[in-house]
C-alpha positions, 0 to 999 in steps of 0.5 A, spaced: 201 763 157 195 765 161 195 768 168 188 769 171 187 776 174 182 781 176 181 785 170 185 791 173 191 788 173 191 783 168 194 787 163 200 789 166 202 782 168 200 779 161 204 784 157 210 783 163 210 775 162 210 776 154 216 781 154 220 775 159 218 771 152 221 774 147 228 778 149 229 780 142 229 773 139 235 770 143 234 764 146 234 764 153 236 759 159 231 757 162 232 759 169 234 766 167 227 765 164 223 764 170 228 769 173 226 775 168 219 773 171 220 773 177 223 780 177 218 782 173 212 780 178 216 783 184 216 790 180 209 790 181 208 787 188 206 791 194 211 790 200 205 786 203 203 782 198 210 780 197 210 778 205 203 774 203 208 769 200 212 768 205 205 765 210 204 759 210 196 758 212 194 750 215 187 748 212 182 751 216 175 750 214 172 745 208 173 749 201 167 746 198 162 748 203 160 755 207 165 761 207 167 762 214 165 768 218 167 768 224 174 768 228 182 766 225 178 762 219 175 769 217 180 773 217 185 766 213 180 767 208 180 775 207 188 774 207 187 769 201 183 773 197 187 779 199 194 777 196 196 775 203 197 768 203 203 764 198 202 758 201 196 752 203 198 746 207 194 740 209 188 741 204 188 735 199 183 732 194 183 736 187 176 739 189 178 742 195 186 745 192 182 747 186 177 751 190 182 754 194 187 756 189 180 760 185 180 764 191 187 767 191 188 766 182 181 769 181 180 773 186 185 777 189 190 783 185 196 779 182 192 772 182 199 769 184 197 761 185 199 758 191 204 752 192 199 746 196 204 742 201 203 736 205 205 731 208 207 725 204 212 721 207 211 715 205 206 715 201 199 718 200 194 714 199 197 707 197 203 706 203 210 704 202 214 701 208 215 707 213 223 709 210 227 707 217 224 699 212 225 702 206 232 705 208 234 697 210 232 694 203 239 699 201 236 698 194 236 706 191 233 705 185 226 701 189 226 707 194 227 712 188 220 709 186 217 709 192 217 717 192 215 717 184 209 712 186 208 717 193 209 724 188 204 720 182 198 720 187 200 726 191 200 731 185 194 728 181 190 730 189 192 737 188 198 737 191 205 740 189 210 740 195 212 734 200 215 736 207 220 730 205 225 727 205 227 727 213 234 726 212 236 727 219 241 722 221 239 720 228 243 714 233 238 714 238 232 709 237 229 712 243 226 719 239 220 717 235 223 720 228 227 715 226 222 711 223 222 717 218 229 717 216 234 713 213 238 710 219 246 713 222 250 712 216 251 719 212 254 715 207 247 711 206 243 718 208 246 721 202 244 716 198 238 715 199 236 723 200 238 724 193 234 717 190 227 720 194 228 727 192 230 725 185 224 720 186 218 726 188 222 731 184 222 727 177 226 730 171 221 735 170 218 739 175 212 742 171 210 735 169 203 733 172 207 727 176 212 730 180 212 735 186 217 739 190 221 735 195 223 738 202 229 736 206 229 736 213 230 737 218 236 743 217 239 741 222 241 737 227 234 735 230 236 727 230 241 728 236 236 731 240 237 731 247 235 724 251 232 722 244 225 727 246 222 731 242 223 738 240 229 738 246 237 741 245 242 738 240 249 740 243 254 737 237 260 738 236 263 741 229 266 734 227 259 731 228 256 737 224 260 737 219 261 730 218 254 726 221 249 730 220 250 736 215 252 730 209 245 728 206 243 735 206 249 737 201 246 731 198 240 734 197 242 741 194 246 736 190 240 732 187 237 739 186 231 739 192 227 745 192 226 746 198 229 746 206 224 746 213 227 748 219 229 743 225 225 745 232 231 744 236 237 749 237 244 747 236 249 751 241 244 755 244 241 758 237 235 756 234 235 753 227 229 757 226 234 764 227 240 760 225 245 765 220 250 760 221 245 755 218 241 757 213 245 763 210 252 762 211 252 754 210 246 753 206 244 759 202 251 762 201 257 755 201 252 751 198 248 756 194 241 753 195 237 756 190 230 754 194 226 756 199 226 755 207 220 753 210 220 753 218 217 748 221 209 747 224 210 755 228 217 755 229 218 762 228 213 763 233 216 758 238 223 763 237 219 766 243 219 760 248 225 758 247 227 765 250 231 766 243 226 773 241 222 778 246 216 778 242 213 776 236 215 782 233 223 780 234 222 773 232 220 774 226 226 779 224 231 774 227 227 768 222 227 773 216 234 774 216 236 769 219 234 767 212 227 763 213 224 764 207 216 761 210 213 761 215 209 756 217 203 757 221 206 762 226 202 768 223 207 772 224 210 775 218 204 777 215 203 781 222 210 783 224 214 784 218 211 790 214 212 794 220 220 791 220 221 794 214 218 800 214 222 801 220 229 800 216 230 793 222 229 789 216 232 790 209 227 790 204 232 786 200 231 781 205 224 780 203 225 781 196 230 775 196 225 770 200 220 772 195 224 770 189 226 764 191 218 762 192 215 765 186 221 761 182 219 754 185 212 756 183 215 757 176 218 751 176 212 747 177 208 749 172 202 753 177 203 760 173 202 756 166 196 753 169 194 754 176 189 747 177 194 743 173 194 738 180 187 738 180 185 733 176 179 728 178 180 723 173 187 722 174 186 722 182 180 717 181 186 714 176 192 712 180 190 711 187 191 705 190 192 703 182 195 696 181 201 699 179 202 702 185 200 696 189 206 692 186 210 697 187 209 698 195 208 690 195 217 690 191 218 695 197 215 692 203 219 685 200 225 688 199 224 691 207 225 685 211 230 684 215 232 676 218 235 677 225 236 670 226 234 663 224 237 657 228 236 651 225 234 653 219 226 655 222 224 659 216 222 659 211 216 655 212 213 648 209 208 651 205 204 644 207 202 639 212 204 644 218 199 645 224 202 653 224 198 658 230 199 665 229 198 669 235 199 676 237 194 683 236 199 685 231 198 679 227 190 682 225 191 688 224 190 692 218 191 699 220 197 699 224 202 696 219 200 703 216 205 706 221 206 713 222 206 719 218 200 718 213 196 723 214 191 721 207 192 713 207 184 711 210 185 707 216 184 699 216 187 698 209 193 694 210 193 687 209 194 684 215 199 679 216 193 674 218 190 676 211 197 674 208 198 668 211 192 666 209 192 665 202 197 660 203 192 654 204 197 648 204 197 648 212 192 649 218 192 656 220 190 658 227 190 665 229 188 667 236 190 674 239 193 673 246 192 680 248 192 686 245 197 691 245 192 698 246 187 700 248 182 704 246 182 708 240 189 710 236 190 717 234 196 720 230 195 726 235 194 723 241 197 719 246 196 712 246 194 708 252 198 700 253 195 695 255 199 692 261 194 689 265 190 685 260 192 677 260 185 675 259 186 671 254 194 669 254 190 661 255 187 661 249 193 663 246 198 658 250 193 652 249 193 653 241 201 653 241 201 646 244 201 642 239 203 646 233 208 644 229 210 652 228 208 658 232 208 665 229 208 671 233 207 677 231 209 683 236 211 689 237 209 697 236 203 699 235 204 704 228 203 710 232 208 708 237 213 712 233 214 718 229 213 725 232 213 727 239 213 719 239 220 718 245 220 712 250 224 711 254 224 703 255 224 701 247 223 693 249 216 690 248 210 694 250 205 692 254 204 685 257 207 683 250 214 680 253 210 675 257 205 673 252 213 670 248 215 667 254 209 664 257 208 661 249 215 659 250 214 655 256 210 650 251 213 650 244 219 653 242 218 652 235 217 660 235 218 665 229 217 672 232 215 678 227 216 684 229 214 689 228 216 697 230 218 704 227 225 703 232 230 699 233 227 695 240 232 692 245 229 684 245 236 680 248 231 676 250 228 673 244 235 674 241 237 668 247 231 665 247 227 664 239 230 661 233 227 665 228 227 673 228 225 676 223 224 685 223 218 687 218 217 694 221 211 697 219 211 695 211 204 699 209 198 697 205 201 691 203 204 688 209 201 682 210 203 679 204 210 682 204 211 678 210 207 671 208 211 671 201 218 672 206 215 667 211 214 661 206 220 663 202 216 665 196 222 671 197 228 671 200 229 676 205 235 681 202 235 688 209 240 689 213 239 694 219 241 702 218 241 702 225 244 699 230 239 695 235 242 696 242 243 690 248 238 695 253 237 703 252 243 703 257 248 703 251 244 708 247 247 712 243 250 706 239 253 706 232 257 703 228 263 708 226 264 711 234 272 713 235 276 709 238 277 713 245 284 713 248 283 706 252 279 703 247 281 696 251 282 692 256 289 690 258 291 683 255 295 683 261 291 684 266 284 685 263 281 685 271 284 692 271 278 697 270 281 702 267 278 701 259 271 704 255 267 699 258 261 697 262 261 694 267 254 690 267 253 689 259 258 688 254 261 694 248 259 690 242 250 691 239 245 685 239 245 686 231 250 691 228 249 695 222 248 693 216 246 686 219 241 682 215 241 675 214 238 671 208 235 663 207 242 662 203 249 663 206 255 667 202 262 667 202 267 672 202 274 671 199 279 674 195 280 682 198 285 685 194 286 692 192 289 695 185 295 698 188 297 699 196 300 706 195 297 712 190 296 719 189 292 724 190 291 724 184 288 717 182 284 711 183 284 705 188 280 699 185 277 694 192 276 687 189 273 680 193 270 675 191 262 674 193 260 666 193 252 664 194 254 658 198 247 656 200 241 653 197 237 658 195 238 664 190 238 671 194 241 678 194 247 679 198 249 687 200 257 688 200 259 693 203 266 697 204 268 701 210 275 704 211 279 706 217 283 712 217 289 711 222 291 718 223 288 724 222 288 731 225 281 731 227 280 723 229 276 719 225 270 713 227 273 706 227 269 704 222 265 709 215 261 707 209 264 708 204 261 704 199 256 698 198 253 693 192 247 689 192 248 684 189 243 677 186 246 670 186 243 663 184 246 658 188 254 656 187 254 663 183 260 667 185 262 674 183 268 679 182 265 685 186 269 692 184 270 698 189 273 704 187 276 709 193 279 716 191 280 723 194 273 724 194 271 718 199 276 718 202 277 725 206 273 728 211 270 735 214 275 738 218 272 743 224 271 749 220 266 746 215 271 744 209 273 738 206 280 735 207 284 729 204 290 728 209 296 723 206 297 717 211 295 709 212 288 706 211 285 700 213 280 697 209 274 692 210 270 689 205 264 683 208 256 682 209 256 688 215 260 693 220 263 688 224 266 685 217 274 683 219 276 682 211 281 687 211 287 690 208 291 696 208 293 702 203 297 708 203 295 716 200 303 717 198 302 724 197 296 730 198 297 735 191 292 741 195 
């Protein structure tokens, strides 16, 4: 193994390493090998450079020109070559990572090689769909190669570490965070946290291919306050444990690296500073091995939010808390040396932190070679590879969602049509590259006119309507809607009046969704909504193609327009997704993660809320008021979750269920009979949901419990099996451990979460 070290030091590590090596000829683990080394280098470390690798520096200045001289880059700079600085995030591209990690392995005293973070959310370079799309296509197995193609052209870039998965459970589409995120099922969440972890993560963490998977954000930060940015989170224990804290567990489960703090407080303690969290929950009960990250200056932001009296006491709240990073606040290589030296902070605490880190780094490979990620030729290689590009093109597919298709609009003739294409989104190329893709070049998606374009059997004609913004779009400013632009609504209604087939692509801009991206109206932006109607006005025959980063309210549309078809934004391939889907060339599978609610006054809306105490009117008097209801609006969702249809039809029949009363102790078989009663092959999602009548802490009407994603020809029929036990069918009581409770369940089995097939067992006895 080889260490790259200043001379005066590099004796000592090496024949420290090479003692970790042998261990008299015994065999040993290989995490009690790294653990040897681990220990080894933390013997040699000064207090301050073992709190340098817990500061996270933001790339500050070009790494392969000029050194800087003046002002926080300087002194960034100094830190890197003085041992101060563990990790780097932000800085990409094999040149630049190999030009940062020679400051710190050639240059300062240990030569410890940094771990290079970035955000790889739903791709690099070549972007797949953003995950709230990829989520919906419910198909594990493509989400996992989605991350695999992210991690192949992230680490062959330099990079070795992603803030992702986001594996926040959120409810309320008006925050912009839930196009990152799987939707508002633990059950679903869990499943595809530990396909994305398992698919940026690898088999093997030291390959070339793999990096270090990040969940976050712990926890809580999807029930924000109002669904704003960065607000209070007020959750019960229940929610807690049973909502939110399940596709975290998953996530340690499936062997994640790391964990980054969430911005919001959860009953009135910051995450950032939370012991309950991230040392009773996290380090202790679920025994993480990893690391904490905080989040962008979280540690910082402890002040502000009146938790800290100053810089100093935030950084000995966050340390022992059990933060282990800190992430561009600046704070631990200032303040912590002196904590310790004041007996306020244990040295154990940072010895602790650093262990953590440096066994990560081991587990990448970056002490056997510190520029193993910097690869030139294999970052020309696999960027924008073909290979990848079908991969995104299968995931983007896979995305779509059929809303609604009354009299079987879609899919589209493929020849002798006169189609008109209308809408800004329809031509754009940057937009469907969504939110969160920091390293993608703008204007690389295909457009959806692009897609549809090179299907030639029909007369296109595309005219924009109106814009949707204006002026530039940035992922880091506001963006300004148009609301007052009609101008060329004419042009657009004129060229609908004949057509056989009018496509109207509306919806989102790309960064009208992600972080800081609350609204509080989630309808069609801008004049958006006019254009539909006034289109309708002269041709009813409309496909309407959104495309969004959240759930929209569009009752209208749904009154109104014969065929919906919810394509997110999908990424570099998304004007061929859409063409493919629109002509029938693949027949949509996605059915909805979240709920779309009627308006924003129904929010927050899910599928699995519990039951209240007058959960419906009276059947004898049902004018009388006095039930959970609205008065202006009815209970039910415009489109439930799990909702999605397809260009074939699906019969469920047959539930039965392997015995109706059992034990403990055994299995539980579910079965139904799926038919594809249409006339085209297509993919199906079965799911299963339970209800527990009668609990000691009261449980939702309705929970996930299983799904299978089914393929049938036309007639085909198939036996569909589900297996319930006492680990599927128990919950997390208020103090955080799981309980299975004897009594009646109610089964349900169908094509999503207002499905009525249903039947009923009985749990006869509980055995602990």
């Amino acid at each position: 193994m080889e260490v790259k070290i200043k001379p005066t030091m590099g004796l000592t590590v090496i024949l420290i390493f090479m003692a970790c090596n042998t261990d008299s000829g015994k065999i040993i683990a290989k995490s009690d090998h790294f653990k040897l080394k681990v220990d080894s280098l933390l013997n040699i470390m000064t207090l301050e450079e073992k709190i340098g690798q817990m500061n996270q520096y933001n790339g500050f200045w070009d790494v392969t020109g000029p050194v800087p001289n003046e002002g926080d880059a300087e002194k960034k700079y100094e830190h890197l070559k003085n041992g101060l600085v563990g990790s780097m995030l932000s800085v990409r591209g094999a040149n630049a990572v190999r030009a940062v990690q020679k400051i710190v392995v050639e240059e300062s005293r240990l030569g410890i090689p940094l771990i290079i973070g970035f955000d790889v959310i739903h791709g690099y370079k070549t972007l797949s769909p953003i995950p709230l799309a990829e989520s919906c296509s419910w198909d594990l197995e493509a989400i996992r190669k989605s991350a695999q193609v992210a991690a192949t052209e992230a680490s062959a870039a330099g990079i070795n570490w992603t803030f992702a998965p986001m594996v926040d459970i959120s409810r309320d589409p008006r925050w912009g965070r839930v196009m990152e995120g799987a939707g508002e099922d633990p059950f679903l969440g869990s499943k595809i946290a530990a396909a994305r972890v398992h698919g940026f993560q690898g088999d093997d963490l030291s390959a070339i291919n793999t990096i270090a998977a990040c969940a976050k954000h712990f926890a809580g930060y999807g029930f924000s306050e109002s669904g704003k940015e960065y607000n209070p989170v007020d959750i019960g224990a229940s929610t807690l444990h049973n909502i939110v804290l399940p596709p975290f567990k998953a996530a340690v489960d499936a062997h994640v690296k790391t964990f980054m703090n969430a911005f919001n407080e959860l009953d009135g303690i910051p995450a950032t500073g939370n012991a309950y969290l991230l040392r009773d929950i996290l380090k202790n009960k679920w025994d993480f091995k990893g690391f904490v990250v905080s989040d962008w200056a979280s540690i910082k932001e402890l002040v502000m939010w009146g938790y800290a009296k100053d810089n100093k006491a935030a950084a000995k709240i966050a340390a022992i808390a059990g933060s282990d990073m800190d992430m561009e606040s600046h704070i631990y290589v200032s303040e912590l040396a002196q904590l310790v030296k004041e007996g306020v902070v244990h040295e154990d605490i940072i010895n602790d932190a650093v262990r953590r880190i440096l066994t990560v780094k081991f587990e990448l490979g970056l002490f056997d070679d510190p520029y193993k990620y910097c690869d030139e030729e294999r970052e020309k290689e696999v960027i924008y590879s073909p290979k990848h590009m079908d991969a995104v093109l299968d995931m983007a597919k896979k995305s779509i969602v059929l809303l609604k298709n009354d009299n079987q609009l879609l899919p589209l003739k493929k020849e002798g049509q006169n189609i008109v294409l209308i809408g800004a989104l329809a031509n754009e190329k940057n937009s469907p590259l969504g939110s969160w893709r920091i390293a993608s070049k703008d204007n690389t998606a295909i457009s959806v006119l692009e897609g549809m374009t090179e299907y030639k059997g029909n007369n296109l004609v595309y005219k924009k309507g109106a814009d949707v913004t204006i002026g530039n779009t940035q992922f880091v400013n506001e963006l300004k809607i148009n609301t007052t632009d009609r101008s060329e609504f004419k042009e657009a209604i004129d060229a609908a009046k004949g057509a056989d087939v009018v496509v109207m692509v509306l919806g989102e801009h790309g960064f009208q969704s992600g972080e800081a991206r609350s609204r509080t109206e989630i309808d069609l932006p801008g004049v958006q909504q006019e254009l539909l109607e006034e289109v309708y006005k002269v041709n009813k025959n409309i496909v309407l193609v959104l495309k969004n980063g959240r759930p929209l309210t569009i009752n209208w549309a749904d009154k109104h327009i014969p065929a919906i078809v919810e394509t997110w934004q999908l990424g570099t391939q998304t004007g061929h997704a859409v063409a493919q889907v629109l002509y029938g060339d693949y027949n949509p599978s996605g059915k909805l993660t979240m709920t779309f609610p009627r308006n924003i006054g129904q929010i927050p809306i899910y599928y699995n809320h519990k039951n209240t105490g007058r959960p419906v009117a009276d059947a004898n008097n049902p004018n009388l008021v006095f039930w959970s209801h609205y008065s202006d609006v009815e209970n039910t969702p415009l489109y439930p979750f799990g909702y999605g249809l397809s260009y074939t039809t699906f019969k469920y029949e047959g539930l039965k269920v392997s015995k109706q009363k059992f034990s403990c102790a055994e299995d539980i078989t579910i079965s139904v009979k799926l038919t594809n009663s249409g006339k085209y092959e297509g993919k199906e999602v079965v799911q299963l949901y339970i209800r527990d009548l009668v609990a000691k802490v009261t449980r939702p009407i309705k929970e996930l419990k299983g799904f299978e994603l089914v393929n049938l020809k036309p007639g085909e029929s198939k036996i569909i099996n589900f297996t319930l036990n006492k680990h599927n069918l128990g919950y997390y009581d208020n103090n955080g451990d799981y309980a299975v409770e004897s009594g009646d369940f109610e089964v349900f089995v169908g094509g999503n979460s207002q499905s009525t097939l249903k039947t009923s067992i009985e749990l006869k006895q509980v055995l602990y």
